[in-house]
C-alpha positions as CSV (number, residue, x, y, z in Angstrom):
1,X,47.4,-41.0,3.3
2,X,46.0,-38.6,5.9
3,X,45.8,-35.8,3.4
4,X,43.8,-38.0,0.9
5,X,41.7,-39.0,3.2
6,X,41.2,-35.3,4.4
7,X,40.1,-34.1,0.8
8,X,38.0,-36.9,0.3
9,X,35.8,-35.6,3.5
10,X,36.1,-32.2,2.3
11,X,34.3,-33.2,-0.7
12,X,31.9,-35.5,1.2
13,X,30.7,-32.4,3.0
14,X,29.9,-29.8,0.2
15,X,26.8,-28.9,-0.3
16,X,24.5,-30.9,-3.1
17,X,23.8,-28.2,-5.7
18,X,19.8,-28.3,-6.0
19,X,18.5,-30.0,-9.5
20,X,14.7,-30.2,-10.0
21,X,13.6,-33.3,-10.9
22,X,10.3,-33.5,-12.7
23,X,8.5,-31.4,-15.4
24,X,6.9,-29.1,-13.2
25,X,9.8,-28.1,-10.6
26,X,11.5,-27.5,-13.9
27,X,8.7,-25.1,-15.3
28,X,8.4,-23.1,-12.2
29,X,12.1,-22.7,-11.4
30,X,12.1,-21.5,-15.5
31,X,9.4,-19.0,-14.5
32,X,10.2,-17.5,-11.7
33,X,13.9,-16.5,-12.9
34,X,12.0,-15.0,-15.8
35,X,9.6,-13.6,-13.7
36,X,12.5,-12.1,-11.5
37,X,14.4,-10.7,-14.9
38,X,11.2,-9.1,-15.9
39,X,10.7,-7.3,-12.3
40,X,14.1,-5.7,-12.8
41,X,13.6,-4.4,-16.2
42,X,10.4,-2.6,-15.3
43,X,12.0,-1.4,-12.1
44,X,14.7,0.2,-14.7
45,X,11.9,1.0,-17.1
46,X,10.2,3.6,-14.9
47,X,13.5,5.6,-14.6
48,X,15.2,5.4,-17.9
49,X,12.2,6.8,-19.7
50,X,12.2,9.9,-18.2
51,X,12.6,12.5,-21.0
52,X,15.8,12.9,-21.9
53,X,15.3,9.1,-23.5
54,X,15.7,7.0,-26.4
55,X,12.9,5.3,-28.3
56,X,14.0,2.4,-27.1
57,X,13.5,3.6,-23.5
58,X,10.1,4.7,-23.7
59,X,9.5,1.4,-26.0
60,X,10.7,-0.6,-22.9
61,X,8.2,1.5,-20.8
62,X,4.5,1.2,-23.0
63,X,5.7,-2.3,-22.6
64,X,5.7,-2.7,-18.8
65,X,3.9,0.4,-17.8
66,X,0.7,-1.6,-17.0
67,X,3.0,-4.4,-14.7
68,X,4.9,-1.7,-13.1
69,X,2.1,1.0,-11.9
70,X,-0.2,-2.4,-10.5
71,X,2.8,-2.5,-8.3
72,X,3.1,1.0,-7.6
73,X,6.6,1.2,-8.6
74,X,6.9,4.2,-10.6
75,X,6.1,6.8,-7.9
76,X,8.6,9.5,-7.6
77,X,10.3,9.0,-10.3
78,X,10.0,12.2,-12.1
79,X,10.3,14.0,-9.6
80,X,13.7,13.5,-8.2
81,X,15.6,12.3,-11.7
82,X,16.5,13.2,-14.6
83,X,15.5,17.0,-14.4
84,X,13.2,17.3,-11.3
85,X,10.9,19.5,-11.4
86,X,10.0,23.1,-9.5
87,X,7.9,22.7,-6.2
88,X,4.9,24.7,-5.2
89,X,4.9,26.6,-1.6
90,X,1.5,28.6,0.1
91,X,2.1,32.1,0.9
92,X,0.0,33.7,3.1
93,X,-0.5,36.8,4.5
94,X,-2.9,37.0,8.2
95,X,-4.4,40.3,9.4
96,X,-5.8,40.3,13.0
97,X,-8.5,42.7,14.7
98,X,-5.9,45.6,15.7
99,X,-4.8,45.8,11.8
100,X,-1.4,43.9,12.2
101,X,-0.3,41.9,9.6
102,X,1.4,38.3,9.8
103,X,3.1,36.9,6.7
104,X,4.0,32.8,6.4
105,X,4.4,30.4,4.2
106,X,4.5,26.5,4.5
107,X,6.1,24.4,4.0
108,X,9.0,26.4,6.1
109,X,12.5,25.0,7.1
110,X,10.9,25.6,10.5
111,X,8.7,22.7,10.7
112,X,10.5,19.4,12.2
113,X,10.4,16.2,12.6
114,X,11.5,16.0,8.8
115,X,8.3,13.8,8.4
116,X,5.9,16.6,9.4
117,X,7.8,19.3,6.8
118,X,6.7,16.0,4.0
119,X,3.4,16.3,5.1
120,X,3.6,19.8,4.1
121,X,4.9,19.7,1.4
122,X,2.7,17.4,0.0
123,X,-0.2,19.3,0.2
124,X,1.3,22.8,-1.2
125,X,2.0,20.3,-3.9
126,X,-1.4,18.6,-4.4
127,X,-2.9,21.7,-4.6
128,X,-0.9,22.9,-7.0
129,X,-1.7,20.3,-9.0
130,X,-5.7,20.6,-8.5
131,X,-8.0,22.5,-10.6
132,X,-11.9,22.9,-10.6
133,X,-14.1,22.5,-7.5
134,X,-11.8,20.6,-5.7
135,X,-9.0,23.3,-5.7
136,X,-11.6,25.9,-4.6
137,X,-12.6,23.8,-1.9
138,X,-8.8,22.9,-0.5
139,X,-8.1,26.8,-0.7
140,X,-10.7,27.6,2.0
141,X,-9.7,24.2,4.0
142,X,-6.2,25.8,3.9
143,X,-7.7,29.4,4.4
144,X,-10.2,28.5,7.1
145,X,-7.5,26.4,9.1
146,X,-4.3,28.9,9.1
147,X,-7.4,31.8,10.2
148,X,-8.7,29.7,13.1
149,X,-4.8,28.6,14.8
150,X,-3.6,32.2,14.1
151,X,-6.8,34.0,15.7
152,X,-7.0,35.8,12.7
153,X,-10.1,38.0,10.9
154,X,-9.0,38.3,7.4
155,X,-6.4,36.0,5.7
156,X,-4.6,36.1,1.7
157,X,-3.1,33.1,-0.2
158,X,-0.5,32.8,-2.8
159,X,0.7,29.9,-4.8
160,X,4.1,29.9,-5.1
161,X,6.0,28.1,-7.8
162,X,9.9,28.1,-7.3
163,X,11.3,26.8,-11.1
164,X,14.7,24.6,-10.2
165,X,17.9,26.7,-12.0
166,X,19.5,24.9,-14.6
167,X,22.8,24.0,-14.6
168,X,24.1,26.1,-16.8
169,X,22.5,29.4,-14.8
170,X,24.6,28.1,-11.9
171,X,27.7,28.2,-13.7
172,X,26.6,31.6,-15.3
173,X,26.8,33.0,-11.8
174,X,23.1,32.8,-11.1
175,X,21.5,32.0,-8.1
176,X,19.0,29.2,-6.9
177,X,16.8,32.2,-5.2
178,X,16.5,34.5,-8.4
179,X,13.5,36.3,-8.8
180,X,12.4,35.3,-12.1
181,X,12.2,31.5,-10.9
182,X,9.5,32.5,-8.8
183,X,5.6,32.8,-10.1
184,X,2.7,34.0,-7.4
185,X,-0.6,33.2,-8.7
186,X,-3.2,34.7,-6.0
187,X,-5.6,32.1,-4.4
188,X,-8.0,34.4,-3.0
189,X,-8.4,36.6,0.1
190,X,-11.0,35.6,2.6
191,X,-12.0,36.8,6.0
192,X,-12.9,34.5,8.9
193,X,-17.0,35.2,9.1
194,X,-17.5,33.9,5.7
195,X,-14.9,31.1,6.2
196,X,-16.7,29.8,9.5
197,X,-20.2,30.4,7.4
198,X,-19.3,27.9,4.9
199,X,-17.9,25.8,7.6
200,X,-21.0,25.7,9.3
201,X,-23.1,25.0,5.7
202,X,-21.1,22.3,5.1
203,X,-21.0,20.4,8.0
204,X,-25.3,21.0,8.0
205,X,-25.3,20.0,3.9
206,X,-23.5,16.9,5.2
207,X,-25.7,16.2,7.9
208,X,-28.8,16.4,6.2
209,X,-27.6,13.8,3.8
């Protein structure tokens, strides 16, 4: 008696199962599970399609490409999966008034928090990426600003692009640091009148407008 009556409250007290009653609960219950099934197929899209993929892959992603970079969600992708991609690093080389020579590079294993090295990173990167009057104008921003915290009268940049080793270099007994992964493209050598100059016309140019 007691254990019937034990089950039978048991049941009284589980929880009512929610049924939407109406058309329109119906409809937008329908839709948003769609919606949510949708989300996570261009979430994989952005991925998957990375070359090495199948047509069906990179059907998948001219299908939700538009949906998926409103949201941003693609960012990064090709850069950390399948095959990432080499990085770009500024060399530099400072010379001071008594003819010593100062060689750097950023970003540098040095710089901490690990925020600060992104930062870095990120703009060895970009310019990499640039071309045109925009590059030529980031290249004396970097030029102008390593000569003015170093104290330095004459300052040389290099691009450096460090190609990732494949695996099967690795397991040939190369190295992740062998020289021919490395390409140095020279950026230009400047010293730190004409850098201030231009410094000086530009701020002027800009307040004049």
């Amino acid at each position: 008696m007691n254990s019937n009556m034990t089950t039978k409250q048991s049941a009284d007290r589980q929880p009512e199962v929610y049924r939407p009653k109406g058309l329109w609960p119906k409809v937008g219950f329908a839709v948003l599970n769609i919606w949510i099934i949708v989300h996570l197929l261009a979430i994989i899209a952005a991925p998957v399609s990375v070359s090495p993929s199948s047509s069906v892959e990179r059907g998948l992603w001219r299908t939700l490409a538009p949906y998926v970079q409103v949201l941003y969600q693609n960012n990064g992708f090709h850069f950390f999966a399948p095959n990432p991609e080499g990085s770009n690093s500024i060399r530099y080389v400072l010379e001071y008034e008594n003819g010593e020579l100062e060689r750097g590079k950023f970003p540098n294993k040095q710089i901490s928090p690990r925020l600060l090295y992104h930062r870095y990173f990120m703009l060895s990167e970009n310019l990499g990426q640039m071309n045109g009057e925009l590059r030529e104008i980031m290249i004396r921003d970097f030029a102008r600003q390593l000569c003015r915290d170093a104290g330095a009268e004459r300052i040389t940049l290099l691009l450096e692009w460090h190609e990732l080793a494949l695996r099967e270099r690795i397991m040939a007994g190369g190295s992740l640091y062998d020289e021919d992964l490395y390409e140095v493209t020279p950026l230009g050598t400047f010293t730190w009148d004409e850098l201030s100059k231009s410094s000086k016309e530009n701020v002027a140019t800009t307040s004049a407008k």
